[in-house]
N, C-alpha and C positions, 0 to 999 in steps of 0.2 A: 206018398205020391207028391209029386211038383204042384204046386200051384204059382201060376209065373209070376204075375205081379210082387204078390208078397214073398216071394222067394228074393226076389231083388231091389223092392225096396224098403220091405221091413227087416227083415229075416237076420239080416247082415248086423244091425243094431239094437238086437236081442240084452246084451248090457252094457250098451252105447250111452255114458251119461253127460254126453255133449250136448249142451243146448240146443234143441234142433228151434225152437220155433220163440221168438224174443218177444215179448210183449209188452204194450204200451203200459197198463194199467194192473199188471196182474204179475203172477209168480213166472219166470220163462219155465219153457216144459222140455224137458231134457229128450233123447229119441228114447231109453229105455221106456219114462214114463210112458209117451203116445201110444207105445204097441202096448202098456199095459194096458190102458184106459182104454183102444181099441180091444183088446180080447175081452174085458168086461162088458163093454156093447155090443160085440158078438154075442155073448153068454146072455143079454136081456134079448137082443135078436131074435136067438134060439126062442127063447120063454114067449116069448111075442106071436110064434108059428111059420116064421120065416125059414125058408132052405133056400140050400145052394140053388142058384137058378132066377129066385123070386129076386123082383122091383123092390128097390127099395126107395119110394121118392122124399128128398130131402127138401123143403122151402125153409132155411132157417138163414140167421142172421152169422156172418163170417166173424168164426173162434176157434179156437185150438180145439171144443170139441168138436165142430164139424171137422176140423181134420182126423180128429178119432175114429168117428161115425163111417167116413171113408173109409178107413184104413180097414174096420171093421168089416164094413160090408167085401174089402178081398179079403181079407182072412175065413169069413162065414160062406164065399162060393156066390154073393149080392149081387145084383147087378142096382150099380149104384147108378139113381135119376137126380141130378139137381134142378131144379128149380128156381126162379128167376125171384128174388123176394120183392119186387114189383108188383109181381103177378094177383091179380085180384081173385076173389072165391068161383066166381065163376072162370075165370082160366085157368085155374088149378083144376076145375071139376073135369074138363079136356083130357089133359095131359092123365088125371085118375083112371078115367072112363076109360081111355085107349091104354095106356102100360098095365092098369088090374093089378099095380105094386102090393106085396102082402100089408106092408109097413109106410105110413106116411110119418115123418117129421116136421113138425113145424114149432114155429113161435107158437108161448103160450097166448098172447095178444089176437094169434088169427085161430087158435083153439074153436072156438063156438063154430064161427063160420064155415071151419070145415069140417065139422062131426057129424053132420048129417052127409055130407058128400062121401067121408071115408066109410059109414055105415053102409051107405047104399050101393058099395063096391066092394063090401065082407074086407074092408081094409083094416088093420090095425092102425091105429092113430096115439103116437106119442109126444110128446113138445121137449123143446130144446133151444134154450135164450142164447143171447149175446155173452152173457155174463156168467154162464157154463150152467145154471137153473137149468130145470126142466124134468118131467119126470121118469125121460129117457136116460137123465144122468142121474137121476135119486135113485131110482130102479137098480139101472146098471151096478151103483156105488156095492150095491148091498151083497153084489154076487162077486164068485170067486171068478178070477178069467177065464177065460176058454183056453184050453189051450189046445182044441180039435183045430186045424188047417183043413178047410176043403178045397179037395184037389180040385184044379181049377187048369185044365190046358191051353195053349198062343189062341185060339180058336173059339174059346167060350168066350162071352162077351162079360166085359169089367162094366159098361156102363152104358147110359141113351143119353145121351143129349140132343132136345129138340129145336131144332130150327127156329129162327124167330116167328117165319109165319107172316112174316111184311103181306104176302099175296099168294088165299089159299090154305088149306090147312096144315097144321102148323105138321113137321113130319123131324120123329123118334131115330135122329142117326144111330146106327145102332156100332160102337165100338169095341174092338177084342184085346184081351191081352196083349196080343202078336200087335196089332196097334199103336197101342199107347208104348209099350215099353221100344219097340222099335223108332221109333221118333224120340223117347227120354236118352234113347243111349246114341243116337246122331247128336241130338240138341248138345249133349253132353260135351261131346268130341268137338264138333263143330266151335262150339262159343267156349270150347276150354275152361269149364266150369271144374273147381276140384274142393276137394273137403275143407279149402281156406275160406274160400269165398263167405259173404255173406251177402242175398238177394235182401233186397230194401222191397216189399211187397204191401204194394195198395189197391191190388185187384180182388175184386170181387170171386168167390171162390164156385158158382154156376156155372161160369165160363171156361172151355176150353184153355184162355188165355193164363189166368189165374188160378185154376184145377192141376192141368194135367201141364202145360208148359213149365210155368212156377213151381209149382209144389211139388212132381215127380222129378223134375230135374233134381232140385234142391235133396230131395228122397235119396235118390239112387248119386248122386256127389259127396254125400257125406254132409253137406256143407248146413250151415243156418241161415235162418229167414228171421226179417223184421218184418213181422205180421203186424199188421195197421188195420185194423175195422175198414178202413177207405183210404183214398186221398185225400188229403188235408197239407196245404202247404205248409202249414207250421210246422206241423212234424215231418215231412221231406226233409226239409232244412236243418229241424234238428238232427234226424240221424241221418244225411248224406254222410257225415263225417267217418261212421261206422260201421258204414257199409260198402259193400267192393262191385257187386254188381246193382243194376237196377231194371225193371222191367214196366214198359209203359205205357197208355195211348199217349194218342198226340196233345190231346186236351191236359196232361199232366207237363208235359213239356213245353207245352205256352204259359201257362199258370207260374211253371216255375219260371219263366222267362222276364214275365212280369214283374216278379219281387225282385227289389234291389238287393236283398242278402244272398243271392244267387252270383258267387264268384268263381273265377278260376280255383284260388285257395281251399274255398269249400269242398270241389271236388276233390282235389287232388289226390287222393285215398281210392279214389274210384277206378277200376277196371273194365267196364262195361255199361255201355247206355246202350237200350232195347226199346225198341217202341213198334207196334201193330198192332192189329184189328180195325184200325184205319188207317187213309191215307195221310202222312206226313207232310204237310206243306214244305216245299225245300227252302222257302224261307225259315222257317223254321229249325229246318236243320243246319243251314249258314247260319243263323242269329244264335243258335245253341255253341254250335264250333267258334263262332269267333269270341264270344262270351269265357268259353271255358273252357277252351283247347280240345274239346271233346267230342268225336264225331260220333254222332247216335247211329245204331246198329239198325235198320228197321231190315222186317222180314214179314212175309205173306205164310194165313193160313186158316182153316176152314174147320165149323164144327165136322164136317164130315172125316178131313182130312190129319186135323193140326195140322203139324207145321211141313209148308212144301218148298219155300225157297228163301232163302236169307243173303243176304250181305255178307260179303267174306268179312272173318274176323282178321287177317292178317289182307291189308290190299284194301282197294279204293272202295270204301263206301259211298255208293253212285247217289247222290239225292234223286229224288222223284222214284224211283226204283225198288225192287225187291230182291235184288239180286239174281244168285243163281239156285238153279232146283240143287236140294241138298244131297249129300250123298245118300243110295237108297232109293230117294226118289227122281222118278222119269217125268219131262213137263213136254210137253210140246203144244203150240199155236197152231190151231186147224181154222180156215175157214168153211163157217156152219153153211153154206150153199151146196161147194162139192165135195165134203171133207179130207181134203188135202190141205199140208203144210200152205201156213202163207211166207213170205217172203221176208228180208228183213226191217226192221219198221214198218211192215206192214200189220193191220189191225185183224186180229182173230179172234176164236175161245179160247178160253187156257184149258187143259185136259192134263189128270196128273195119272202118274201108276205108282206102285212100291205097297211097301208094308204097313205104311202108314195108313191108307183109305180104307175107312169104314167099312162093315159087310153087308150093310144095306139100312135100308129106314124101316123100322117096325112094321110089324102088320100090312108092309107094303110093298109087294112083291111088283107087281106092274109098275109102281113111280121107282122103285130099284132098277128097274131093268131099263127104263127109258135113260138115266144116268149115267148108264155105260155103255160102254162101245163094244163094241162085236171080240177086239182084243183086248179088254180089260181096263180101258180107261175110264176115269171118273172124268165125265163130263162138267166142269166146275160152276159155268154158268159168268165167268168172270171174263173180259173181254183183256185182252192183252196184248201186247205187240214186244217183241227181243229186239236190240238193237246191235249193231257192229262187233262189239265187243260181247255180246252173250248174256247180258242185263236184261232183267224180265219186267217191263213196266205193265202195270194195272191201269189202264184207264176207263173202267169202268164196268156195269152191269148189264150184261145183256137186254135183262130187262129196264135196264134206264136210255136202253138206245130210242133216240128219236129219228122218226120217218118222217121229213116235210119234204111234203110236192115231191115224194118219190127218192130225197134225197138222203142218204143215211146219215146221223148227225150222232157225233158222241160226247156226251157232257164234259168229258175231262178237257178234251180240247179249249171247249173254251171255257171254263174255270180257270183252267190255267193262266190265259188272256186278262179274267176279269180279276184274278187277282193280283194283279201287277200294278193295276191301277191304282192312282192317287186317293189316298184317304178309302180303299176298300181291304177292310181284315182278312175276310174271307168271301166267297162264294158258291152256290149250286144253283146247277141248271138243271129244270124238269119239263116235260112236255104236257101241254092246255092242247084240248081239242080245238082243231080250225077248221072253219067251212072251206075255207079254200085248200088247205096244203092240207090237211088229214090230222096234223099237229103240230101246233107253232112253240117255238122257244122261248120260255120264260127263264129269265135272269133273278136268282134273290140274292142281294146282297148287305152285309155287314158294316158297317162303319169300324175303323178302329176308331179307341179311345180318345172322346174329345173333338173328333174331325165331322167331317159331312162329308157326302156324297154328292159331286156334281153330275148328273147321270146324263146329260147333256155331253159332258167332256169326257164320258165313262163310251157311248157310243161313239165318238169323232174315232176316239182311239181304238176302240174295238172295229170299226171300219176300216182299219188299215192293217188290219192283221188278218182277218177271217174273212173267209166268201160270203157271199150277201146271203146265200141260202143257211148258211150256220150263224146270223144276227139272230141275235134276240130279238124278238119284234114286241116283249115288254119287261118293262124290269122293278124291280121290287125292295122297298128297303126293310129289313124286320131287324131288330132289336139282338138277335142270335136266333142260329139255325136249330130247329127241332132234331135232338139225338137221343139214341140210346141210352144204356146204360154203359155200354164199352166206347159210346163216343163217335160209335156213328150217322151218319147225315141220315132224317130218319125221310126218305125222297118221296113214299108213300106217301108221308103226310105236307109235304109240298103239292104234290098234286093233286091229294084234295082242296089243298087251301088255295090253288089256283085254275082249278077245272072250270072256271069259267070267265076266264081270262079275257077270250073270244067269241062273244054270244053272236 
């Protein structure tokens, strides 16, 4: 019987001895090898108690064998959880509590701290290092491969990936076959990825960004990846040279903007810059282009969703923008009052549909249902406006909208403003409780390197562009903005850090 995922992206390179995955420190691992090393960790799966069906949660450090480990869990019928390696004993014991995975992974270094949590959820608990260690891969080594495939149909779910959890408890998108592999095979077409290519990769491998965009693409192309632990600019730079695609945040594309050995020459090899999971400063994307002839691809896309709209690969990549909703998927701007279309330039929710979206968030029937529309749209939560030409801009989070004195205020607007400004890097705007207006606009902003902030000369000039109800009425300088681990602005913790801005 079919089982979908690994019918198409393993299946195919059964005695495929093309380097699939390049590595800094270590032997590269050909595609044959990984589906071996994958059916042997299915084979300890098995022995572990795991079946088709069962959680499998992964917190381990990014290596060719968590790309095993994956691959393993579609071959054995897994439903694979990653985990954020961030994440402390007590937020793992959450994510345990709720999924009831048969099987937990971790580093041996967080071993002790989570033994009691995995016992107290009848969990299987094995560890698995950086450096391929672990007694998930000593185990595994000893056994013959699996060579059972459980059937696995578009509709069983490949994997949960949980929400961050900024506001509220944190919630297990639950993803299917029909999913992931329906967005790998648009991505594909779309960005003209083919088995030449090689992706230069320093994402984190818990993320949709770095999982299922990077890796299944690269999977189902044929193609190889320079697997990187992280980013690190030294090594950018060494292997730009040898690589054809690249996939990014924006904090990777400032970094590199920064080093002088960042040329045209360098790139030249290149075929593709990709940058998302945040917003792309469009300075940043002029200062990229005129540097190195190379306009960065960016595109929008959501643990629930991946990827829903991108930048044409052939045609005007719009800075500030996300392009168009991709083939497959449907996008429209509704306004959340009387849910009809807004206008163009005009400010709404983004709402998407297609094969890509999620079939709901775990154990959460009622927050599934509030997400979607009566016809099938995922409510995205992201605030949007399309312009003239059919360009989808993101400017911001529903819940980052601010209400003063009644009047609706959206952060991008003015970040936009305040990063134009003289001697400011960047910016975010977050809402402090006011006695008078309900909530006043706080401004944080960034020095670049070397300069100061005249915040005197920062407002004359913001006075001449925004309505007095959209000023900031204070402003703030911090050293760098609080982010993620994919880089982005973490606004939660701005407004704690200025909730009382206005006493």
């Amino acid at each position: 019987m079919a089982n979908v995922l690994y019918d198409a992206l393993l299946a195919p390179h059964q005695t495929n001895d093309k380097p699939l995955l390049l590595l800094k420190d270590r032997e590269d691992l050909s595609y044959q090898d990984l589906i071996k090393r994958a059916a042997q960790y299915a084979a300890q799966l098995a022995a572990m108690g795991a079946k088709a069906g069962d959680r499998v949660a992964v917190q381990v450090h990014k290596s060719a064998e968590a790309i095993a480990l994956y691959a393993a869990c579609l071959q054995h019928g897994c439903i694979f959880l990653p985990l954020n390696t961030a994440y402390t004993a007590s937020e793992v014991e959450y994510f345990i509590t709720d999924a009831k995975p048969a099987v937990l992974v971790c580093d041996d270094a967080n071993k002790v701290s989570l033994q009691s949590i995995a016992d107290a959820n009848s969990c299987q608990l094995a560890t698995l290092n950086a450096d391929g260690g672990g007694s998930l891969h000593q185990q595994a080594s000893t056994l013959a491969p699996a060579e059972y495939i459980a059937p696995r149909d578009a509709d069983d779910l490949a994997a949960i990936l949980y929400t961050s959890g900024t506001t509220g408890r944190s919630k297990g998108a639950m993803l299917t076959h029909r999913n992931l592999l329906s967005n790998t095979v648009t991505l594909i077409d779309y960005w003209q990825i083919t088995d030449s290519d090689v992706l230069l990769h320093g994402l984190p491998i818990y993320h949709t960004h770095g999982l299922f965009v990077a890796t299944n693409t690269t999977l189902l192309a044929g193609a190889s990846c320079i697997f990187l632990p992280s980013f690190n600019t030294d090594d950018f730079i060494n292997y730009l040279p040898q690589s054809t695609m690249m996939m990014g945040v924006p904090t990777f594309y400032t970094r590199l903007l920064a080093d002088g050995r960042l040329t045209k020459e360098l790139v030249s090899h290149m075929r593709l810059f990709i940058s998302g999971s945040a917003p792309l400063l469009a300075e940043t994307h002029e200062s990229f282009e005129s540097l190195t002839g190379q306009r960065i691809l960016e595109r929008y896309g959501m643990t629930e969703t991946n990827m829903n709209t991108s930048n044409p690969y052939h045609g005007e990549r719009r800075a500030g923008t996300v392009g168009f909703a991709l083939p497959g998927v449907e996008a429209r701007i509704i306004d959340p009052e009387n849910d009809t279309p807004v206008g163009t330039d005009e400010i709404g929710v983004l709402e998407v549909r297609g094969e890509n979206v999620f079939s709901g968030y775990w154990q959460m029937p009622e927050k599934t249902a509030q997400e979607f529309t009566p016809d099938g749209y995922f409510i995205t939560g992201d605030l949007a406006k399309q312009d003239a030409d059919g360009y989808i801009h993101i400017v911001g989070r529903d819940k980052d909208l601010i209400i003063s004195g009644g009047f609706n205020i959206y952060p991008k607007e003015i970040e936009l403003v305040l990063d134009e400004q003289t001697g400011v890097l960047e910016s975010a705007v977050v809402a402090a409780p006011h006695a008078d207006f309900g909530e006043g606009v706080v401004a944080i902003l960034v020095a670049q390197s070397g300069q100061s902030i005249d915040i005197d000369a920062v407002k004359t000039e913001v006075a001449k562009t925004l309505a007095k109800f959209k000023q900031p009425k204070k402003y703030m300088v911090l050293d760098a903005l609080p982010r993620n681990t994919m880089g982005k602005v973490q606004k939660n913790v701005l407004r704690e850090q200025v909730a009382d801005s206005f006493p």
